[in-house]
N, C-alpha and C positions, 0 to 999 in steps of 0.2 A: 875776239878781235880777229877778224881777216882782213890780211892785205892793209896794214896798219889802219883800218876802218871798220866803227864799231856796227854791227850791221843789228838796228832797232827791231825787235819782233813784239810784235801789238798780240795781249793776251787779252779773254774774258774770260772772268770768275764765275764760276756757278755753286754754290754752296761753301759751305765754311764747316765742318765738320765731315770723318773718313777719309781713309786714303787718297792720295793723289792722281785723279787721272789726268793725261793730258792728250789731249784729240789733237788731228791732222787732218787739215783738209786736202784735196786734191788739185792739181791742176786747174785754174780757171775759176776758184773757188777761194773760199774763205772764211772765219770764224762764225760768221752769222749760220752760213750752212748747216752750221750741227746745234743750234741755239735751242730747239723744241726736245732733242733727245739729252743737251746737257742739262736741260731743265727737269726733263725726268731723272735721268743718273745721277743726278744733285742729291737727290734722297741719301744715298749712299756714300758718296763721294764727294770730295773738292775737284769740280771739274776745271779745267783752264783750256778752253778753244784759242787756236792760235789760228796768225796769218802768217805763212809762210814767205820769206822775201818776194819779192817782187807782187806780192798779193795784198790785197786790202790796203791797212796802214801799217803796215810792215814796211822794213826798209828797202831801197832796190839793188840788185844785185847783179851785175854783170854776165859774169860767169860763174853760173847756177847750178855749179856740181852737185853729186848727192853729200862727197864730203864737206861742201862749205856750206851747204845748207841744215845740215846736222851740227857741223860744229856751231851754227849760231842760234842752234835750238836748245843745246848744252850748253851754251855760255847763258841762255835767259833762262833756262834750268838752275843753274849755280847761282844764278843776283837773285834769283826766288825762293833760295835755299831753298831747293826740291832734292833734298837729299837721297829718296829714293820714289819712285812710284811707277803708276801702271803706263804705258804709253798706248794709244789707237791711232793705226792712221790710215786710209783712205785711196788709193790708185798712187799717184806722184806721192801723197804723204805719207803711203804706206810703205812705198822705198826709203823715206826721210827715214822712217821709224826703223826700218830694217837697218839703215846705215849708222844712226845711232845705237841702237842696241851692238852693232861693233864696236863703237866708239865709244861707248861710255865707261866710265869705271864700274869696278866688277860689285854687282849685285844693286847698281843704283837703279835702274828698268827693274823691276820684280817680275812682271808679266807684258807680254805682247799680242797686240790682236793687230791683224793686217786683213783690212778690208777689201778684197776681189781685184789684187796684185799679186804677181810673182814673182821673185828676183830674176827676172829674165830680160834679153834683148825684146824691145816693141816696135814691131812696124808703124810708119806717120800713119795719123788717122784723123785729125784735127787740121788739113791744108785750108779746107773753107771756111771753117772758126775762123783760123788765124786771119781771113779775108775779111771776112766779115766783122770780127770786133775793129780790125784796123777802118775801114769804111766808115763804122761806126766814132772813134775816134776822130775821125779827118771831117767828118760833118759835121755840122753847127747844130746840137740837139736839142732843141725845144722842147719837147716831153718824153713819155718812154713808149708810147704809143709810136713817133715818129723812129726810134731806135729800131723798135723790135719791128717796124717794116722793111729800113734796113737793112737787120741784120736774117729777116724773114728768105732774101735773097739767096744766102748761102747756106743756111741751116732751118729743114724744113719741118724740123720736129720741136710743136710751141714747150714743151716740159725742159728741154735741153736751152730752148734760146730764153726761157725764165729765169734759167739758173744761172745761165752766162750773164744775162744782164742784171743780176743781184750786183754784181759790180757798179752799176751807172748811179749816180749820186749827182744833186743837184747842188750847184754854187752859186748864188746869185741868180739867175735866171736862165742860167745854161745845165747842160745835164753831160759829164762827162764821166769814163772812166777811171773807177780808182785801179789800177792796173800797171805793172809795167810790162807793156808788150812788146815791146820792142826786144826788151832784157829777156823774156820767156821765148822770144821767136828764133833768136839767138844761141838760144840754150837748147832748145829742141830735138838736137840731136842726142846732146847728153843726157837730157828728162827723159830719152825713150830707154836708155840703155841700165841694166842692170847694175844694180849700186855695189859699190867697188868694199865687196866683205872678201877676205882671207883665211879667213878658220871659223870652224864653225860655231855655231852661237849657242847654247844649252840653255839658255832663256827659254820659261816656259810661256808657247807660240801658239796663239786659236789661229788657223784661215781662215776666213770666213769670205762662201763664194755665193753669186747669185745665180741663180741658174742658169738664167740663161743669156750668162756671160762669157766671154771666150776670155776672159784675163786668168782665169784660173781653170785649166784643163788637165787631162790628167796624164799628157806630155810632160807635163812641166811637173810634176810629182816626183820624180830625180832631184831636181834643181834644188828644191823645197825643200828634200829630205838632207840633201845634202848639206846644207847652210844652215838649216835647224832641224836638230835630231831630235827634240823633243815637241813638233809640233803636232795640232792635230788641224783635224778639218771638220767646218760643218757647211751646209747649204741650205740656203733660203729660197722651197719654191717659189714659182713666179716672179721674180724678181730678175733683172739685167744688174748694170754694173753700179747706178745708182739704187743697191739695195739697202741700205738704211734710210733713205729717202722715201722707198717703193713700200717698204713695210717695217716703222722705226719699232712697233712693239716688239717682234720678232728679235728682230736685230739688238733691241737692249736687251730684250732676257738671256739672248746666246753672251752679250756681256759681262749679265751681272750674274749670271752663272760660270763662267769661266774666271773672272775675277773673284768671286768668294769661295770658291775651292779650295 
């Protein structure tokens, strides 16, 4: 409960037997995103892909701290009696994940993977997105063919404006965003900034970077070491920032080997 308001976070299931994992999406994203890899990792595991506030059918959230966004992933942890398990998460949800594993009580995380994030300050990079879904939004969308012309204007790469508009969802014969952007645009300055940890974290932590992504550099290898001593690192050639996208076989075995260790 924040701010005497209970903030709903929308889960999907994947498996019913092994440990607990529970995925993070990112920014602009949301549980379906990771649907094809927790179907694979299901094998192994109880997967639970979540929507983060303001995302999907999750609740919406004002002021989109890393702390209030954690504490309401721990609170649908605790009604899931998820007494302990693995956490992953993803650019924004991979701060979530870092912020929780400060937060939570000791030993209920077992393991951490943090997807091509660093606990560090982020420069804006996302000004046209934000144009562009809002454009999108304030129009009258007839299909997603008419969206993604729209939104073609400010973002000119088709793979990135797909994944933005896994958001659009049709009601009745209009096509709108399940989104709160408003609440995200708002928040933005704090989404960019380094999630508010104090001591460091001895949770054992994969990194997992793409290559050729500048979110995980080796400036920032201080930062990292410093907030988790026990982390490591591995890299996925040819891959940018959406690398479990880019090459999800990869990406689960560095999982499900780092997990069954």
């Amino acid at each position: 409960m924040l701010n005497n308001k209970v903030i709903m976070v929308h889960a999907k299931k994947y498996g019913e037997s092994g440990p607990a994992l529970v995925i993070i999406h990112g920014l602009f994203g949301n549980a379906d995103n990771w649907h094809s890899i927790a179907q694979s990792l299901a094998e192994h595991f109880t997967v639970y892909c979540l929507d983060l506030p303001n995302h999907g059918a999750s609740s919406p959230l004002e002021d989109a701290t890393y702390p209030k966004m954690a504490s309401a992933i721990l609170a649908w942890a605790n009604a899931a009696k998820l007494t302990s398990f693995y956490l992953l998460g993803h650019s924004m949800g991979g701060k979530v994940a870092m912020q929780m594993a400060a937060m939570a009580k000791p030993n209920q995380i077992k393991k951490l993977i943090i997807a091509d994030i660093s606990p560090v300050d982020y420069q804006p990079g996302h000004t046209e997105i934000f144009k562009g879904l809002k454009a999108v939004n304030e129009a009258d969308i007839q299909s997603r063919k008419q969206a993604d012309t729209i939104l073609s204007q400010f973002e000119p790469s088709l793979p990135i404006r797909q994944f933005l508009l896994k958001n659009l969802t049709k009601k009745d014969n209009n096509f709108s965003l399940v989104i709160s952007l408003d609440n995200i645009a708002n928040s933005y300055a704090t989404i960019l900034k380094k999630p508010e940890i104090s001591a460091p974290i001895d949770t054992p932590t994969l990194f997992i970077k793409g290559e050729k992504s500048n979110y995980i550099i080796a400036d920032y290898q201080n930062a990292i070491m410093a907030l988790f001593p026990n982390a490591e690192f591995k890299m996925i050639p040819g891959t940018g920032h959406w690398l479990h996208a880019e090459k999800p076989a990869a990406f689960t075995g560095l999982v499900k080997r780092f997990l069954s260790k």
